[in-house]
N, C-alpha and C positions, 0 to 999 in steps of 0.2 A: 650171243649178242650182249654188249656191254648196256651201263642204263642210259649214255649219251645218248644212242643208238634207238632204244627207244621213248626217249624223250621225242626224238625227231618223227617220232610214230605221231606222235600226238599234232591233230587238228582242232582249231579253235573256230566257235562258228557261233553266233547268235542275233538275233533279229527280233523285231515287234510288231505288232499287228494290231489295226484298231477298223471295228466294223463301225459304217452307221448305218441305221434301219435294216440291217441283214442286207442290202444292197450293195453297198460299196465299200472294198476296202483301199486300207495304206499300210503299206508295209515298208521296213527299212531290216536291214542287217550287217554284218560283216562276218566272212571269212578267212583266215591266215591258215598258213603251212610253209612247216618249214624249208629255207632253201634248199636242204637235198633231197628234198621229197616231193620237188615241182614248183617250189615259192611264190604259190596263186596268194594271193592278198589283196580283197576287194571290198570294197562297200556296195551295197546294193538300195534302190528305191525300186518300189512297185505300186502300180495299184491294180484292185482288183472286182472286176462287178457279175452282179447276180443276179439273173431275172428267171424265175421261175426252175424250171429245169435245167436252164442254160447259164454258161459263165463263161468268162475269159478272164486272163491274166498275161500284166505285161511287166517286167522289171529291167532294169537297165545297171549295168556291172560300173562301177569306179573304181580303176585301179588306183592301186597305194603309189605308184612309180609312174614313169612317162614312157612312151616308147613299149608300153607291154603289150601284147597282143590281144589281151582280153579289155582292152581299151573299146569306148565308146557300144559294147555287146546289146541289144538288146535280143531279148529274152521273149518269148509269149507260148502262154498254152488254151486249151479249148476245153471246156468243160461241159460234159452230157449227163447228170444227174437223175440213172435210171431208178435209183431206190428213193428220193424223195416224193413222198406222199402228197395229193392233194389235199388241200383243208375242206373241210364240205362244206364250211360255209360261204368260199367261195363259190362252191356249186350253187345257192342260191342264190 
């Protein structure tokens, strides 16, 4: 393998994340790879909330191009938070 070859290994990816009160988040990122290796290239928004042992998240893909198929995507997952502890001063 030449080092072209694995330059084109190489994926770029980073995003940011900002919580308020441990309840709610927003998040933003971007992903690139290069055209021989699938040429996904997106920006992402999410937000994300959090009630107790429970959570969801939703984000939504913007592609870099028109006409791409990961156009308009949204995203979501469920979240069951069986190791977080209750506070015991909620118990009183």
């Amino acid at each position: 393998m030449d080092s072209s070859e694995e330059m084109a290994e190489i994926m770029i990816s980073f995003g940011a994340e900002y919580w308020y009160k441990e309840l709610f988040a927003a998040r933003t990122g971007y992903f690139y790879e290069a055209e021989s290796k699938g040429g996904r290239q997106y920006f992402t928004l999410g937000v994300g909330f959090r009630y107790q042992k429970f959570g969801i998240d939703f984000s939504y893909l913007i592609p870099t191009e028109q006409n791409n198929p990961l156009a308009e995507t949204i995203r979501f997952s469920l979240l069951f938070n069986f190791d977080k502890e209750e506070n015991k001063e909620d118990l009183n």
